[in-house]
Every structure is written in C-alpha cells, then in structure tokens.
C-alpha positions in Angstrom: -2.6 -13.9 -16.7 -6.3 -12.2 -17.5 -7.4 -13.7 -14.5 -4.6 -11.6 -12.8 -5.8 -8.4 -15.0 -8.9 -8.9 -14.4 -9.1 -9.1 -11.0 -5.7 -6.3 -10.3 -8.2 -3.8 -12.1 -11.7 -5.4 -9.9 -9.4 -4.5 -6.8 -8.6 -1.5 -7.6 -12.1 -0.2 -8.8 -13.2 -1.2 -5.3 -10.0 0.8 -3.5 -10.2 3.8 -5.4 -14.0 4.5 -4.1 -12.3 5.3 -0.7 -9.7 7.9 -2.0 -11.3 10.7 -1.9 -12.6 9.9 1.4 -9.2 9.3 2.8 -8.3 12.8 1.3 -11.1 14.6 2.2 -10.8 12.8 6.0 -6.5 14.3 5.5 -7.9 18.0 4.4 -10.3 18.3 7.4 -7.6 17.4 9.7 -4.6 20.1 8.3 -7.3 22.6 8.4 -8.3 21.8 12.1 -4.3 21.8 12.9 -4.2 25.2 11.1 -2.0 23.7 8.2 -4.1 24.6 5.8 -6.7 27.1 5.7 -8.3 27.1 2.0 -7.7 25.2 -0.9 -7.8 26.2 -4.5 -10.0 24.5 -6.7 -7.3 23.2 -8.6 -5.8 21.5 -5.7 -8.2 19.5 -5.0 -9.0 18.3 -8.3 -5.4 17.1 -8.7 -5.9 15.7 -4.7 -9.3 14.1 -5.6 -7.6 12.5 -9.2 -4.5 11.5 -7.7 -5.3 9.9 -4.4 -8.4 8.2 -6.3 -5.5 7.0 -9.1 -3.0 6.0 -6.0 -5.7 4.3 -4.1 -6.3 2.0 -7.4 -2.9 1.0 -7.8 -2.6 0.1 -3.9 -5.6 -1.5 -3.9 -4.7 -3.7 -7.0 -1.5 -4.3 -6.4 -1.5 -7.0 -4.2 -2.7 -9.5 -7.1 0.8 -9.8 -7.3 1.0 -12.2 -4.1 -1.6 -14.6 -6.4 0.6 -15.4 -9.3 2.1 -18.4 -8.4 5.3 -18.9 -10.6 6.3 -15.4 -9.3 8.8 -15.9 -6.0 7.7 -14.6 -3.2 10.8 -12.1 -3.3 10.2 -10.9 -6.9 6.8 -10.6 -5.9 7.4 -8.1 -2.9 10.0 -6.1 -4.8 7.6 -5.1 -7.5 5.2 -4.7 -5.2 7.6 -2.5 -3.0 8.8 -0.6 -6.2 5.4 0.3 -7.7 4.3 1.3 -4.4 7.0 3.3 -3.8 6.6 4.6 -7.5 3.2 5.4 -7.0 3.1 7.4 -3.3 6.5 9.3 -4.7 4.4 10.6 -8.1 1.1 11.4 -5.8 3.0 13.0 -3.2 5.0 14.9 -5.9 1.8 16.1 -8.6 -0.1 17.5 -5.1 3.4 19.5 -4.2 3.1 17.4 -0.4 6.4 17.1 -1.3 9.2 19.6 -2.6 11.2 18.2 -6.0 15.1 17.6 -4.6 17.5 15.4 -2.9 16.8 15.6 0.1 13.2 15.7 0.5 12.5 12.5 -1.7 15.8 10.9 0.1 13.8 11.5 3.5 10.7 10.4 1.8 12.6 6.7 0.2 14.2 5.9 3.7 11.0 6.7 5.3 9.3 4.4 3.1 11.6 1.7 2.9 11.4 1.6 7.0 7.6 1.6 6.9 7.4 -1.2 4.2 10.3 -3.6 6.2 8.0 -3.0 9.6 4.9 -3.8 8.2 6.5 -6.8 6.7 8.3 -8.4 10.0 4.9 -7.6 11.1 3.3 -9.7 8.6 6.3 -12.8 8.4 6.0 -12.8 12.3 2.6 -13.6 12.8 2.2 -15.6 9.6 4.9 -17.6 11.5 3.5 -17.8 14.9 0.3 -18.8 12.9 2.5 -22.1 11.2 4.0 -23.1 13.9 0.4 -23.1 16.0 -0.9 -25.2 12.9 2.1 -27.9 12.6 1.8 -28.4 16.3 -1.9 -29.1 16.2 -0.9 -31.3 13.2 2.0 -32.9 15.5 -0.7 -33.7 18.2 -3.1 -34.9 16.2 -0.9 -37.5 14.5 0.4 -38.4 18.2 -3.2 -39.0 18.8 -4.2 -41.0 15.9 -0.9 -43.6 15.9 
C-alpha cells in the first residue's frame, strides 16, 4: 500500500505542473471569445490553486487501476466518484458553476456521459487489442503442432 502512496502522490506531482497551463491556455481562450475580459487577482489565485490541486488528484488517481485485490468495478467507481468529487469542488470554489439543483444535476449527467464514453472507448479497443493477440496466439500454436 506505500508503494501505491507513494507513487498516487509521484503522479500527481508530475500532473499538477501542467494546471496552471491548462488554465492559463482556458483564460486566453474566454477572453478571445469575449467571455471574459479581466480577472481579479483573487480569481486567479483560487484558478491557479484549484486547477493545480484538481490536476494532482487526476493525475494520481489512476494508481487505483494498480492495486491488484481491488476489482476492476470497485476500482472504476472510486475512481469515477473522486473524480467527479474533485471537478464538482474545482468547478464550484472558481464559481464556473452556480450552487443549485439544476446546475450541478446538468453538470453530474454531463459527467457521468463523458466518463461511460470514454470508457466504451477504452473496453472497445482494449478488446479489439485481445482478440488480435489470442488470434496471433491461435496461429501460432496452429503452426507449432
């Protein structure tokens, strides 16, 4: 488990470099689209700490997929639900999102939509991938009997 710690906290050193950059990269373009115009200072201390914070958790969290005794469900539920945790709290501290119903029940099923399509993205190649490998295996054992 400190091997897990160890390297969740490694991972997310190295991911939360590149937060600031995604947010300073997110500021330029509202500006150019004429969403925003200036930003206090305060904003983007809370934008800088928060995305920076966000991007170490994201980046981290995918040490989860390494513990072995975890299922693979279990596994993608906590990392689905911290996930989910974390965006909801960045997107709520930097007001990107208003506080009620609605807006975070928009925000959930968005989410939840997102993180389903990115995963049939993932089990469909990761299957295509298998069943190119057993069929290689199949010929190759064809071949050597």
């Amino acid at each position: 488990m400190k091997k897990h710690i160890l390297e969740f906290f490694l991972r997310g050193l190295a991911a939360c470099g590149f937060g600031p950059i995604v947010l300073a990269v997110l500021y330029l373009i509202l500006n150019r689209h004429g969403v925003i115009e200036t930003l206090a200072v305060e904003e983007v201390v809370v934008g800088i700490f928060s995305i920076s914070a966000l991007a170490f958790v994201v980046g981290g969290m995918n040490v989860v997929y390494k513990i072995e005794r975890l299922p693979l469900m279990l596994a993608i539920l906590i990392h689905g639900g911290v996930l989910y945790c974390s965006y909801l709290a960045t997107y709520l501290v930097n007001d990107w999102l208003e506080m009620g119903v609605t807006p975070i029940t928009v925000f959930s099923c968005i989410f939840v939509f997102g993180y389903l399509v990115i995963w049939a993205v993932i089990y469909s190649v990761t299957k295509r991938k298998t069943e190119k490998l057993n069929e290689m295996l199949k010929r190759k054992q064809s071949i050597e009997q």
